[in-house]
Residue frames as a rotation matrix with the C-alpha (Angstrom) as fourth column:
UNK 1
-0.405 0.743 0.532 132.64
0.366 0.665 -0.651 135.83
-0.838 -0.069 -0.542 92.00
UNK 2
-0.964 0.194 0.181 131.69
0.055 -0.523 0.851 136.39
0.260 0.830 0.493 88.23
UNK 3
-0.328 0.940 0.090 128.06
-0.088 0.065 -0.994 137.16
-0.940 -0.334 0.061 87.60
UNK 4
-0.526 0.491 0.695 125.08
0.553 0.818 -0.158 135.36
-0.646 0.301 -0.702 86.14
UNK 5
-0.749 0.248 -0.614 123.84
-0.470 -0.852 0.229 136.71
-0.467 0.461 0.755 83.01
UNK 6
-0.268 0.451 0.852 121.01
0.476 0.830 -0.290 135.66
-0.838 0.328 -0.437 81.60
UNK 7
-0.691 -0.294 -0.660 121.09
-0.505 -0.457 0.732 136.36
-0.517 0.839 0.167 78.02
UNK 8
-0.502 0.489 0.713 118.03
0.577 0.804 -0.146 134.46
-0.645 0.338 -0.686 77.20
UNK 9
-0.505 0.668 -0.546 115.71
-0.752 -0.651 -0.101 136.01
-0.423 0.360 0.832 74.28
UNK 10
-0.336 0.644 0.687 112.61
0.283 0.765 -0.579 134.73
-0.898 0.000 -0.439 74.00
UNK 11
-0.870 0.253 0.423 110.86
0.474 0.201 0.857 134.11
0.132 0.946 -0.295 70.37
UNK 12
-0.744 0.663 -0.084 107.92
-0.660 -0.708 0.252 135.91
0.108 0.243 0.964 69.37
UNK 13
-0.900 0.435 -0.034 104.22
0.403 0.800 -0.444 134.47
-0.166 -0.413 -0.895 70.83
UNK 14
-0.841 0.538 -0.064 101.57
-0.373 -0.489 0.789 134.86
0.393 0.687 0.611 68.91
UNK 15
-0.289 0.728 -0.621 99.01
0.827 0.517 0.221 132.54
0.482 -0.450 -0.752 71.08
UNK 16
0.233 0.839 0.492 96.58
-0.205 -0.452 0.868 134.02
0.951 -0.303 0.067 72.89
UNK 17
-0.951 -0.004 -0.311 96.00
0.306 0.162 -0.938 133.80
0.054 -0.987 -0.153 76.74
UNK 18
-0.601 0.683 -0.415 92.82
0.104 0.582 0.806 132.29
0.792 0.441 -0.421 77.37
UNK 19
-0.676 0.194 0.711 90.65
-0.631 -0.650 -0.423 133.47
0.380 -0.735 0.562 80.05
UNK 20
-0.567 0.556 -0.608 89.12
0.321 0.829 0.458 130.50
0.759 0.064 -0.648 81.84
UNK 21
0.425 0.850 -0.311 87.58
0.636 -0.035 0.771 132.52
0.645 -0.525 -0.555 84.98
UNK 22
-0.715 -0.557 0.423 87.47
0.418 -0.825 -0.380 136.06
0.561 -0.095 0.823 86.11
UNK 23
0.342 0.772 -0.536 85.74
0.904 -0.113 0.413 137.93
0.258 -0.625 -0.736 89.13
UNK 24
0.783 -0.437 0.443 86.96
-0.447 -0.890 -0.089 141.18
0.433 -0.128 -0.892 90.97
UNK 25
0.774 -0.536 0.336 89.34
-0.285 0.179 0.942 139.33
-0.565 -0.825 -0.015 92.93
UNK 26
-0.276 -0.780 0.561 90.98
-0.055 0.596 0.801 136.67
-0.960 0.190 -0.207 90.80
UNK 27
0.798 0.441 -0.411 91.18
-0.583 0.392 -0.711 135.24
-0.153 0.807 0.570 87.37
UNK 28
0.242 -0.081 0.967 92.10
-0.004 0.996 0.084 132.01
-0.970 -0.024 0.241 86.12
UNK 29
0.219 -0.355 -0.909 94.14
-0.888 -0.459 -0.035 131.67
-0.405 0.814 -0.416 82.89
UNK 30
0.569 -0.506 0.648 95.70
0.356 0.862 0.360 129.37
-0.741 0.026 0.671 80.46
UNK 31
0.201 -0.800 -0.565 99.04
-0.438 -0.590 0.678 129.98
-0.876 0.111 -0.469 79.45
UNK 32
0.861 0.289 -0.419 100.52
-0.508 0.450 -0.735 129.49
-0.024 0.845 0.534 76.29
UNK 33
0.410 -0.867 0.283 103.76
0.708 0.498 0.501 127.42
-0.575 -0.005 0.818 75.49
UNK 34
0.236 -0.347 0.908 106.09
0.943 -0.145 -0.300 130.06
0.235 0.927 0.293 74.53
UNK 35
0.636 0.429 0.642 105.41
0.223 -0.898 0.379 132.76
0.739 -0.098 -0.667 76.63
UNK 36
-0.664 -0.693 -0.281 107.44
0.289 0.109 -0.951 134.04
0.689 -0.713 0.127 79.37
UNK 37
0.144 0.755 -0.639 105.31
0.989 -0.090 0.116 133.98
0.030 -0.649 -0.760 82.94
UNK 38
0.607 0.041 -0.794 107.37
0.385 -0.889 0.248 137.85
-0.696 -0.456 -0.555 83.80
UNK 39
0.946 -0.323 0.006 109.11
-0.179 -0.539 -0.823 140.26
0.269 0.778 -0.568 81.30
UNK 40
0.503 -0.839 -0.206 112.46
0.723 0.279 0.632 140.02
-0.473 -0.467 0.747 83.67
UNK 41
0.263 -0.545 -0.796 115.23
0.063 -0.814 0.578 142.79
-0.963 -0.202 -0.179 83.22
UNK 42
-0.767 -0.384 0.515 116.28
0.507 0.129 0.852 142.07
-0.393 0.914 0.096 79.52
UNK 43
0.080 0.808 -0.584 114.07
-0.400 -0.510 -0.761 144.86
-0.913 0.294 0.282 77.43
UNK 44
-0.517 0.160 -0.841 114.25
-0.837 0.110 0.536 142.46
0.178 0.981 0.077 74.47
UNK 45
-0.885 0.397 -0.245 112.16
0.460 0.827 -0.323 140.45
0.074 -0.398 -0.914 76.99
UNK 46
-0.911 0.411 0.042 109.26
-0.366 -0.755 -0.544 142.94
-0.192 -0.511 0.838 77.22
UNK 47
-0.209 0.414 -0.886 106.64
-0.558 0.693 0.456 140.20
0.803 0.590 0.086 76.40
UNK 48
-0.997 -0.062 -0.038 104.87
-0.018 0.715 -0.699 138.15
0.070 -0.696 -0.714 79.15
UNK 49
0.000 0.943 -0.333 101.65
0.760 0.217 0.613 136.84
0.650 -0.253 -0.717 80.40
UNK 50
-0.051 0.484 -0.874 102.02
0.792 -0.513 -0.330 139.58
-0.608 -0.709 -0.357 82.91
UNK 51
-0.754 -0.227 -0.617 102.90
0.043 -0.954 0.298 142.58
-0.656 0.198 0.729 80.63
UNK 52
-0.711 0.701 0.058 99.75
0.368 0.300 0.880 141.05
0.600 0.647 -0.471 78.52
UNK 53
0.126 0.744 -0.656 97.20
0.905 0.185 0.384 141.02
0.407 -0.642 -0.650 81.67
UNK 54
-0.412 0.151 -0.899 98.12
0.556 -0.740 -0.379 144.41
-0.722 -0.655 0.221 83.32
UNK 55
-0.947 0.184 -0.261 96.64
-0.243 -0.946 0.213 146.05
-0.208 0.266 0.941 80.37
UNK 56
-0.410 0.774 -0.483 93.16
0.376 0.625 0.684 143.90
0.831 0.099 -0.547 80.96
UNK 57
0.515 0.564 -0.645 93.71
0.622 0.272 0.734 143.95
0.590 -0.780 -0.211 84.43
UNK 58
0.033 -0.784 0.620 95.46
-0.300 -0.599 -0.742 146.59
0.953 -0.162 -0.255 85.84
UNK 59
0.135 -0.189 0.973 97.09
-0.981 -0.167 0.103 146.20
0.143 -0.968 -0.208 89.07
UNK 60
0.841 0.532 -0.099 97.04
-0.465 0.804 0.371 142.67
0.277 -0.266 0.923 88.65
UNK 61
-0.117 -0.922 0.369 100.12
-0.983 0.161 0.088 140.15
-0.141 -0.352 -0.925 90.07
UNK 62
0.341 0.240 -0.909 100.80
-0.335 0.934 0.121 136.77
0.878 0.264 0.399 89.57
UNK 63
0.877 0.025 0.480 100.66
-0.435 0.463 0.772 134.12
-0.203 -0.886 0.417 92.39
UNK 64
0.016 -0.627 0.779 103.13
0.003 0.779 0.627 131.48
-1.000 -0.007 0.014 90.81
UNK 65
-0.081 -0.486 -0.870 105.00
-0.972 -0.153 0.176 131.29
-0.219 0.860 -0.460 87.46
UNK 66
0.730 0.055 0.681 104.92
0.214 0.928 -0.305 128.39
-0.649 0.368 0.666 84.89
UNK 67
-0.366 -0.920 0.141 108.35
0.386 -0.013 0.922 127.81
-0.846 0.392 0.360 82.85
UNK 68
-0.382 0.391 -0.838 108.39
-0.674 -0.738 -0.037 129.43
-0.633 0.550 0.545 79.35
UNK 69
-0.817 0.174 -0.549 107.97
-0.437 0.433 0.788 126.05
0.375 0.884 -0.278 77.64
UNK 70
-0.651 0.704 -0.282 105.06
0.690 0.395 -0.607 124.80
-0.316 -0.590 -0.743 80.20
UNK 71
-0.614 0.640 0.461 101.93
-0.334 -0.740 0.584 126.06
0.715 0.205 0.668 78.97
UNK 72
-0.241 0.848 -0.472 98.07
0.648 0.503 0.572 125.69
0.723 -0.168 -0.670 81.25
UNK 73
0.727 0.655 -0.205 96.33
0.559 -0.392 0.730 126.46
0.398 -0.646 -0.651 84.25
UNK 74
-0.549 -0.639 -0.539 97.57
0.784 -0.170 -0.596 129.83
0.289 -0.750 0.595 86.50
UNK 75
0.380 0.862 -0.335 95.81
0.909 -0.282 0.307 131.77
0.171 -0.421 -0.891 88.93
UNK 76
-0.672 -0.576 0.466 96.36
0.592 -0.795 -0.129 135.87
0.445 0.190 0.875 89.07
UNK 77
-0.085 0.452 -0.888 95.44
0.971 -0.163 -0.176 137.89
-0.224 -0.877 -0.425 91.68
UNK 78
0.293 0.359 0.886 93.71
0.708 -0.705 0.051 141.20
0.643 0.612 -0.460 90.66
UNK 79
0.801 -0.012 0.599 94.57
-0.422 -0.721 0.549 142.95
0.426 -0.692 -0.583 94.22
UNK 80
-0.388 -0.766 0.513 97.66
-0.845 0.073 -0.530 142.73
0.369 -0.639 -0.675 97.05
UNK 81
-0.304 0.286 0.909 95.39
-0.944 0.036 -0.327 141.59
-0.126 -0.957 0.260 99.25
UNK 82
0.776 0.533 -0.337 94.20
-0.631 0.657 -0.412 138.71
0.002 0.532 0.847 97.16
UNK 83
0.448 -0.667 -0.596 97.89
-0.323 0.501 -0.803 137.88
0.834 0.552 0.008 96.22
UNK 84
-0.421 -0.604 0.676 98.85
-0.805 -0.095 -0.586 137.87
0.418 -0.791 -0.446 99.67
UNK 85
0.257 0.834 0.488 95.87
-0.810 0.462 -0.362 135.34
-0.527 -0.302 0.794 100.71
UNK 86
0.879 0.174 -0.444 96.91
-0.402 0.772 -0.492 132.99
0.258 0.611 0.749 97.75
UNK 87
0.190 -0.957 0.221 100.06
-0.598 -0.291 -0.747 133.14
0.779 0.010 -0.627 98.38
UNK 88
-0.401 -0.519 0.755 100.04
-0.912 0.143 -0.386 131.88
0.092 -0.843 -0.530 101.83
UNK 89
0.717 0.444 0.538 97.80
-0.383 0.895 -0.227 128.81
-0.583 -0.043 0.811 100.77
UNK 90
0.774 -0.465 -0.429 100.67
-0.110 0.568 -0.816 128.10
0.623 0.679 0.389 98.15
UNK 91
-0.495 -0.852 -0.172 103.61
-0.370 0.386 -0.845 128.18
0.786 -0.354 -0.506 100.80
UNK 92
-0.176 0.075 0.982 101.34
-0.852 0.488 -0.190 126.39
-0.494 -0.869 -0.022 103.54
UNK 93
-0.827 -0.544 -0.144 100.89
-0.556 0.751 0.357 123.70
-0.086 0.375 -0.923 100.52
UNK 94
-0.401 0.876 0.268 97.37
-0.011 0.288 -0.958 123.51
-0.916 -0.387 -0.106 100.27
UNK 95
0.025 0.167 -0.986 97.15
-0.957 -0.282 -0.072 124.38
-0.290 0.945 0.152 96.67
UNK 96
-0.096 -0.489 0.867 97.49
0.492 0.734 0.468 120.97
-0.865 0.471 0.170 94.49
UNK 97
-0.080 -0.200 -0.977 98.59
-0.973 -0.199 0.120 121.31
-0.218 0.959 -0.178 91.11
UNK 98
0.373 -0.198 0.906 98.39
0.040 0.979 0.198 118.40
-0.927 -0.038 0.373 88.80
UNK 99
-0.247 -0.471 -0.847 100.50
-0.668 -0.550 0.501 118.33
-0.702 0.690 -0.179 85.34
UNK 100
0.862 0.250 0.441 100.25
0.170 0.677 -0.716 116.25
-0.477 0.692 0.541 81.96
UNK 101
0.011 -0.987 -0.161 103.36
-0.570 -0.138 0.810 115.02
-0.822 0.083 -0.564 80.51
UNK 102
0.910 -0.145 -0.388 104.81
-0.236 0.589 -0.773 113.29
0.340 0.795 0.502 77.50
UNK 103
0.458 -0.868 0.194 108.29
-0.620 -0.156 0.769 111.39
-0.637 -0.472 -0.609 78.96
UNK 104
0.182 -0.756 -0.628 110.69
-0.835 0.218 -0.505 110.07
0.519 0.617 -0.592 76.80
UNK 105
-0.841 -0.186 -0.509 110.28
-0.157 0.983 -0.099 105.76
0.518 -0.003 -0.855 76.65
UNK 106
0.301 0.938 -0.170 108.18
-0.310 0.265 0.913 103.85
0.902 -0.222 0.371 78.42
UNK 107
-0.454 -0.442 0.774 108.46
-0.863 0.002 -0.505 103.70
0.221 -0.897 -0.382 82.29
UNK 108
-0.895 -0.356 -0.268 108.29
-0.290 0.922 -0.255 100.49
0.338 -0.151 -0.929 84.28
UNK 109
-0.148 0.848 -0.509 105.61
0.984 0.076 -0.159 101.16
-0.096 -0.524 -0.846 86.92
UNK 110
-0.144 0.933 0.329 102.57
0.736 -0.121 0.666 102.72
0.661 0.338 -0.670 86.91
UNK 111
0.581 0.152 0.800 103.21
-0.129 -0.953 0.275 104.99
0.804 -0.262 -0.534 89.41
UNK 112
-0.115 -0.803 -0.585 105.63
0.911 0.150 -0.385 106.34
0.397 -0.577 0.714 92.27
UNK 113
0.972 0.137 0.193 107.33
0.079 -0.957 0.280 109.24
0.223 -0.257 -0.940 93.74
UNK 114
0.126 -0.900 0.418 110.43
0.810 -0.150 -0.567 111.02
0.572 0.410 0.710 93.16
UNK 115
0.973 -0.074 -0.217 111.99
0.188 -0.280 0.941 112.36
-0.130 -0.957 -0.259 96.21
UNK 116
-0.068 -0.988 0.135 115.34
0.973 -0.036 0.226 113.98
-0.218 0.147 0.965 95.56
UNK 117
0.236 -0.191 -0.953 116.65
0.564 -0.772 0.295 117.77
-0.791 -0.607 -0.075 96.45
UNK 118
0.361 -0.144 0.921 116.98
0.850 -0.356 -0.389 120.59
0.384 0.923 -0.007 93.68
UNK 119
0.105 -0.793 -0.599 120.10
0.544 -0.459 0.703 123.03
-0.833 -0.400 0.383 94.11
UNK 120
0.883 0.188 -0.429 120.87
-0.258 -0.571 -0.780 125.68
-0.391 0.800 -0.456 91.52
UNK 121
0.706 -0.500 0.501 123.60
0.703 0.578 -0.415 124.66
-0.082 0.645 0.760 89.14
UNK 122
0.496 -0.330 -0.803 126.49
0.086 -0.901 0.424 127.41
-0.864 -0.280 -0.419 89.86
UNK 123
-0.465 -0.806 -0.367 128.16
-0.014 -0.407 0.913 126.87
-0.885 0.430 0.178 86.42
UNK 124
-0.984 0.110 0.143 125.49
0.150 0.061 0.987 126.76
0.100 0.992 -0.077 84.20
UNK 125
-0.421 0.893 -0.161 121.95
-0.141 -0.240 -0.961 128.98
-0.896 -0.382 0.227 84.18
UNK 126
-0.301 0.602 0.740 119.67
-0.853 -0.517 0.074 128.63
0.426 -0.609 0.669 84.33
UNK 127
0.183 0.272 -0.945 119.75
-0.262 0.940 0.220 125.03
0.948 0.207 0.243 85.08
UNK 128
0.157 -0.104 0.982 119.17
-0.987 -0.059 0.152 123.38
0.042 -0.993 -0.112 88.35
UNK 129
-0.486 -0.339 -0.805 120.68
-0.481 0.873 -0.077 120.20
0.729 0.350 -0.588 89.56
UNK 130
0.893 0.356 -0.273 119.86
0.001 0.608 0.794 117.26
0.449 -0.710 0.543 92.35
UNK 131
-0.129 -0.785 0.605 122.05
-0.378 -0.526 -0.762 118.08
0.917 -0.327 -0.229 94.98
UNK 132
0.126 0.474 -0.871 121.47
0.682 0.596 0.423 116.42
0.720 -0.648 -0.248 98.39
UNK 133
-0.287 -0.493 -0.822 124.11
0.958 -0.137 -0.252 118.20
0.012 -0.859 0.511 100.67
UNK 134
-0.800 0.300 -0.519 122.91
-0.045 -0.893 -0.448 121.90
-0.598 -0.335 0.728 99.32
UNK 135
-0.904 0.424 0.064 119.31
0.055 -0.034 0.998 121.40
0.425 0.905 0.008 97.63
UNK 136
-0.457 0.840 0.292 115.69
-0.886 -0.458 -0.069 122.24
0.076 -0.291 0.954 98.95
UNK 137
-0.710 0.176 0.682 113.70
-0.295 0.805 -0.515 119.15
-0.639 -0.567 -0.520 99.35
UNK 138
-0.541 0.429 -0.724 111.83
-0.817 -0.473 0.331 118.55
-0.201 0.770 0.606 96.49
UNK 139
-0.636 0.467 0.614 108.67
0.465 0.867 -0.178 115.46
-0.616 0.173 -0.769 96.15
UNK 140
-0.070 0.684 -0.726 106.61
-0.978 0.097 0.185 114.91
0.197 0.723 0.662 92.74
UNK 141
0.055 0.575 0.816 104.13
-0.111 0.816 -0.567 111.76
-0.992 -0.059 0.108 92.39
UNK 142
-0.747 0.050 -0.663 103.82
-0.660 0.064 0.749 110.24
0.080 0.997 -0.015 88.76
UNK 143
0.121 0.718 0.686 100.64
0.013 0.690 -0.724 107.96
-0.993 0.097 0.074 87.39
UNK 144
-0.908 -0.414 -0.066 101.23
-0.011 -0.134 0.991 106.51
-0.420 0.900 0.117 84.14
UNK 145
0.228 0.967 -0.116 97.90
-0.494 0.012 -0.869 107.27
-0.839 0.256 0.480 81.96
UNK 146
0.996 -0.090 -0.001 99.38
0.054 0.605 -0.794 105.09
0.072 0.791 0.607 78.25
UNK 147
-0.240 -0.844 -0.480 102.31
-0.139 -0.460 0.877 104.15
-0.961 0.277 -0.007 76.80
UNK 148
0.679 0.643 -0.354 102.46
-0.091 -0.405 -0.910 105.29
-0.728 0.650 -0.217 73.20
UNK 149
-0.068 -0.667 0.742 104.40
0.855 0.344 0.389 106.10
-0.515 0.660 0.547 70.11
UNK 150
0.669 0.186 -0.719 104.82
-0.347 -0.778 -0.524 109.01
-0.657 0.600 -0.456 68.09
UNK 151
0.636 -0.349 0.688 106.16
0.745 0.511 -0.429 109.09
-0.202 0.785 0.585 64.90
UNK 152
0.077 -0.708 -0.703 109.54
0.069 -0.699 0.712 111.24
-0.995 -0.103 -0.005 64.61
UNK 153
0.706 0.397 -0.586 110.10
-0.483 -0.335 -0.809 113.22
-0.517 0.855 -0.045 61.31
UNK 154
-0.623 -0.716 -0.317 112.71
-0.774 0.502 0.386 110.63
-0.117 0.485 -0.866 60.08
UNK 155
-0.165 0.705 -0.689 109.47
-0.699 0.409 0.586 108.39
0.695 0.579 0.426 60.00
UNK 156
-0.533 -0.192 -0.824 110.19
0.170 0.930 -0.327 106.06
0.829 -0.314 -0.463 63.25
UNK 157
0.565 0.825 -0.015 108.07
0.069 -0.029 0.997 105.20
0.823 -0.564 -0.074 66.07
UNK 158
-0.631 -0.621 0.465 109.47
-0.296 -0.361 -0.884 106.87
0.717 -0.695 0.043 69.16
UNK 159
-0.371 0.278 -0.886 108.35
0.784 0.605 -0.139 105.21
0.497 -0.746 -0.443 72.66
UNK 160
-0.705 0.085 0.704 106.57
-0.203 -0.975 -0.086 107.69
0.680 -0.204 0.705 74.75
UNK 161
-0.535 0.606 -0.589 104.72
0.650 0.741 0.172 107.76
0.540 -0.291 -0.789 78.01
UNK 162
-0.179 0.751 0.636 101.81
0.091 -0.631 0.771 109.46
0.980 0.196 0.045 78.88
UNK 163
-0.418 -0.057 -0.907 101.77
0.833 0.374 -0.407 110.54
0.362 -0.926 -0.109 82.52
UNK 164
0.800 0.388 0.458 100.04
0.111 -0.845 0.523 113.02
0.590 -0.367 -0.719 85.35
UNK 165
-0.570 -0.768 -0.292 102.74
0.585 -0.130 -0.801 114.59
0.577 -0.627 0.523 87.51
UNK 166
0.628 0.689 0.362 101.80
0.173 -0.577 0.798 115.94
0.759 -0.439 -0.481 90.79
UNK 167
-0.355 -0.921 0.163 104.24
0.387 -0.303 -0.871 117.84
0.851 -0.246 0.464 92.78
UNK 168
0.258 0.951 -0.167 104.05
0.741 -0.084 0.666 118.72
0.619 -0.296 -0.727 96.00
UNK 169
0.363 -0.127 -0.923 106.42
0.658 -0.666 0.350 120.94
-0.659 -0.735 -0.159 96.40
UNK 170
0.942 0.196 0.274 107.50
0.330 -0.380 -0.864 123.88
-0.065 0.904 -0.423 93.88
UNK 171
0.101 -0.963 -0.250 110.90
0.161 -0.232 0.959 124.30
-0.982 -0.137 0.131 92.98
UNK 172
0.260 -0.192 -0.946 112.47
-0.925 -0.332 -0.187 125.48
-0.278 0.924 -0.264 89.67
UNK 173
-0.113 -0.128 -0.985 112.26
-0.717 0.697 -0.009 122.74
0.687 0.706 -0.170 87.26
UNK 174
-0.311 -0.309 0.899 111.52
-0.752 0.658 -0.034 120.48
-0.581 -0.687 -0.437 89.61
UNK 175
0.297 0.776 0.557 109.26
-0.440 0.629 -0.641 118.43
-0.847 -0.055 0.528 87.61
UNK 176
0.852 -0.239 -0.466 111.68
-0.457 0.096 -0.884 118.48
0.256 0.966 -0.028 84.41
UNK 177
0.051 -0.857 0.513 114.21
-0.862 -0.297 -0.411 117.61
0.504 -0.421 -0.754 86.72
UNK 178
-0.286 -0.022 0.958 112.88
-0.614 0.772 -0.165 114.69
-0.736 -0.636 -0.234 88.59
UNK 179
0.861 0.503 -0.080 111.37
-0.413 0.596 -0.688 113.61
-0.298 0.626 0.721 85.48
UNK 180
0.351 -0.803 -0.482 115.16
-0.689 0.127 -0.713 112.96
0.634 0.583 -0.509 84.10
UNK 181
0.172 0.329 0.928 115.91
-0.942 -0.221 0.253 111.99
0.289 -0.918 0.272 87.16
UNK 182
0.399 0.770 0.498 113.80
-0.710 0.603 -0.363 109.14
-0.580 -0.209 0.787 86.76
UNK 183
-0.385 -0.601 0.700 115.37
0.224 0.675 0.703 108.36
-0.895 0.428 -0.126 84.03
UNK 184
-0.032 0.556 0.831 112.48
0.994 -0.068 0.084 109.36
0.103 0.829 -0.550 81.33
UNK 185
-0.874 -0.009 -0.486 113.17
0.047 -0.997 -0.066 113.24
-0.483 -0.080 0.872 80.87
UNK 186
0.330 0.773 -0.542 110.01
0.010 -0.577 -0.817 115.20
-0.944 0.264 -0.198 79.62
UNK 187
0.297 0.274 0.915 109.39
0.885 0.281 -0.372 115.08
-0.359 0.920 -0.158 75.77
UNK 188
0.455 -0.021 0.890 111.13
0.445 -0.861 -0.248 118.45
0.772 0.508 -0.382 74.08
UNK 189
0.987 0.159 -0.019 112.95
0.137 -0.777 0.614 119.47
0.083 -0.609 -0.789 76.80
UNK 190
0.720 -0.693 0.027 116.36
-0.019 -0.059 -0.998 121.18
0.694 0.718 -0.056 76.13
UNK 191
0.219 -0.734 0.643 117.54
-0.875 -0.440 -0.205 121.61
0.433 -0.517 -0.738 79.41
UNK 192
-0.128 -0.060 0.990 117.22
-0.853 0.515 -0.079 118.03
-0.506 -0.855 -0.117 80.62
UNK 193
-0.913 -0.371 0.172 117.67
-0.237 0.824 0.515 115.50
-0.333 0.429 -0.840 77.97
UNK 194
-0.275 0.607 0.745 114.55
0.312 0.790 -0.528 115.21
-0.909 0.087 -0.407 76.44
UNK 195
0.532 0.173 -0.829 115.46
-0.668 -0.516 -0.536 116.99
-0.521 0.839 -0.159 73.18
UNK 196
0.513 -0.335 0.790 116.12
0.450 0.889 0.085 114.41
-0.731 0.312 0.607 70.16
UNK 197
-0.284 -0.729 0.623 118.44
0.706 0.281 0.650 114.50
-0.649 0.624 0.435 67.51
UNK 198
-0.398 0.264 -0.879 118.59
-0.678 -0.730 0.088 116.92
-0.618 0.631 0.470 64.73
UNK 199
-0.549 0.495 -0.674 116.26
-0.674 0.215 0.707 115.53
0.494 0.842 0.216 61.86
UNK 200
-0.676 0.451 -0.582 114.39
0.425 0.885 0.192 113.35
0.602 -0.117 -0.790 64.29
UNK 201
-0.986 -0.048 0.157 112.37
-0.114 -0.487 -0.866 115.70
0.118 -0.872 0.474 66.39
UNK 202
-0.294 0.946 -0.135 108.30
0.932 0.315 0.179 114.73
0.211 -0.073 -0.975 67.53
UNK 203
0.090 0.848 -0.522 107.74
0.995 -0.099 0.012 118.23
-0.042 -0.520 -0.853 68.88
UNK 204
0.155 -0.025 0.988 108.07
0.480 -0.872 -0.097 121.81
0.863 0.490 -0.123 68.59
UNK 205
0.050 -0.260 0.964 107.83
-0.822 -0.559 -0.108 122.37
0.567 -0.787 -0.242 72.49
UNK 206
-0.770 -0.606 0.197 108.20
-0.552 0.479 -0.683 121.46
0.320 -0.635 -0.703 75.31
UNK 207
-0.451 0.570 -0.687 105.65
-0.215 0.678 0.703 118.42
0.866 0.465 -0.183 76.42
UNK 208
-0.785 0.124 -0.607 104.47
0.610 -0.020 -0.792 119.54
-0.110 -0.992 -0.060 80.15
UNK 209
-0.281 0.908 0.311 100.73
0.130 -0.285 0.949 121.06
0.951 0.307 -0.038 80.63
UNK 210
-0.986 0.123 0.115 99.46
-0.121 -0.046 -0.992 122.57
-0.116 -0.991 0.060 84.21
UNK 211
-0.805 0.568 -0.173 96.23
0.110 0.430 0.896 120.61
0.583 0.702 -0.409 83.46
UNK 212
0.347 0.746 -0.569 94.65
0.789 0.096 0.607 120.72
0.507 -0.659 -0.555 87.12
UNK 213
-0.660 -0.528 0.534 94.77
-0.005 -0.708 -0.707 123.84
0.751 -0.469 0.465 89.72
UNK 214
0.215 0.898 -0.384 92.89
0.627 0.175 0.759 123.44
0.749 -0.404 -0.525 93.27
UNK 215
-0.938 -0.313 0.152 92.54
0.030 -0.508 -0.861 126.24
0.347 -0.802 0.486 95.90
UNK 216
0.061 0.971 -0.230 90.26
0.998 -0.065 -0.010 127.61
-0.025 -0.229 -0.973 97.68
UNK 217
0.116 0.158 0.981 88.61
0.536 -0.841 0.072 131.25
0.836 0.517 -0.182 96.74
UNK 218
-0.861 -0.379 -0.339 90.26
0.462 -0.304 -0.833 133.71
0.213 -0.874 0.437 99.37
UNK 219
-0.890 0.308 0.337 87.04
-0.298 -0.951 0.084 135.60
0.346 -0.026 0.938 99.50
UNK 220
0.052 0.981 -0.186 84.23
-0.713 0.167 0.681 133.45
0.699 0.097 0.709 98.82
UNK 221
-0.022 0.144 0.989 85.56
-0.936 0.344 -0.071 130.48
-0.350 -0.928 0.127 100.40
UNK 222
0.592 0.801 0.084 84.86
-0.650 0.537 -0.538 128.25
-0.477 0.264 0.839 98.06
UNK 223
-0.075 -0.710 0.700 87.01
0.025 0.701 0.713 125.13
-0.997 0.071 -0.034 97.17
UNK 224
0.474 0.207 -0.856 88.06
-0.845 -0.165 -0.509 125.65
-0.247 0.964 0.097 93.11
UNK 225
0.183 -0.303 0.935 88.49
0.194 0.944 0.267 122.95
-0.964 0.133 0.232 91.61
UNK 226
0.676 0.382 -0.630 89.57
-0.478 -0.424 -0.769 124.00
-0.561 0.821 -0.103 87.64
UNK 227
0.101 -0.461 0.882 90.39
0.286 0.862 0.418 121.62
-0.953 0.210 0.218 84.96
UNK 228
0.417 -0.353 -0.838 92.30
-0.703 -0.709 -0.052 122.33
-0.576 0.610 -0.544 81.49
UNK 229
0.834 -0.135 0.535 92.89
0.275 0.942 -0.192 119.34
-0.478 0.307 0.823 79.14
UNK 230
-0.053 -0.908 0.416 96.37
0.260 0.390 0.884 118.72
-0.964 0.154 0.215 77.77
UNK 231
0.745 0.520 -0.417 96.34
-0.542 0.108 -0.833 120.04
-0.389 0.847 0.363 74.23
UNK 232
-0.298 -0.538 -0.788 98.99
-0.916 0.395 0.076 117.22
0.270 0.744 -0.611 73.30
């Protein structure tokens, strides 16, 4: 059985990480596009939103990861005990998340749901596939908010549709994944078809935004509701 290297190196990230709300317990970020969520074993990976934040916050952990091209909302737990509390509201599924997308063309209808298992790809990482017979179960909702046009750098108007994605369960890639899927991969994305041509490209990244994050505060109690507009 050979083993899985991952030989990614990530580019230098020069963005900030944006402190939208911070107490003793938690705090409430937005990520940048570019960043990696954990450093991971590669020391030419030693860069992340966490290896950033423990020297803010020491001791701090992260509840849930956002891909490196996915920038927005993510909640970080300053204590165990905290992370352990959030945690169990994110595997009992109580958390919503809502995303902002850009998807390659213009989809038919206005909204659905995309219902269709996500298995890890055994000959090719980090990519994950739709698998029925060995994949996790995996449901995202779409609402289309426009369709649009950008203008690609060869000068032509490229179809594009403006959607919220709202998963309700969390798998890797799921949401780049069902988004292909669909048929309309995510806007810049390399692993799933939604990177154009050389000399025609609309984007620098990748076109996915954790825009909404709801829990409730393990301490106070209190239902967060915290919103984070889309910067595309």
């Amino acid at each position: 059985m050979s083993t899985i290297i991952d030989d990614f190196i990530a580019p230098p990230c020069h963005d900030e990480i944006a402190i939208l709300y911070q107490d003793e317990h938690l705090v409430l970020i937005n990520k940048p596009t570019g960043l990696l969520s954990l450093s991971g074993k590669n020391p030419q990976n030693l860069d992340s939103l966490h290896h950033r934040l423990v020297q803010q916050f020491p001791g701090c952990t992260l509840v849930h990861r956002l891909d490196f091209g996915t920038s927005g909302l993510m909640v970080v737990a300053c204590n165990k005990a905290i992370n352990a509390a959030l945690c169990q509201q994110f595997s009992q599924r109580t958390v919503t998340k809502k995303y902002s997308a850009l998807l390659c063309g213009h989809l038919t209808d206005d909204e659905g749901v995309i219902e269709a298992a996500i298995a890890k790809d055994p000959a090719q990482f980090p990519r994950m596939i739709i698998c029925s017979r060995h994949g996790k179960p995996a449901r995202s909702g779409y609402r289309v908010i426009a369709r649009e046009y950008t203008t690609l750098a060869n000068g032509t108007a490229f179809p594009v549709t403006r959607v919220d994605l709202m998963p309700e369960t969390g798998r890797t890639h799921q949401l780049r994944l069902h988004c292909q899927h669909l048929g309309y991969p995510i806007l810049g994305c390399d692993l799933y078809g939604g990177r154009l041509l050389p000399g025609t490209e609309a984007t620098p990244r990748l076109m996915l935004h954790a825009s909404e994050l709801n829990f409730v505060h393990p301490v106070s109690q209190k239902r967060m509701n915290m919103c984070n507009p889309a910067p595309f």
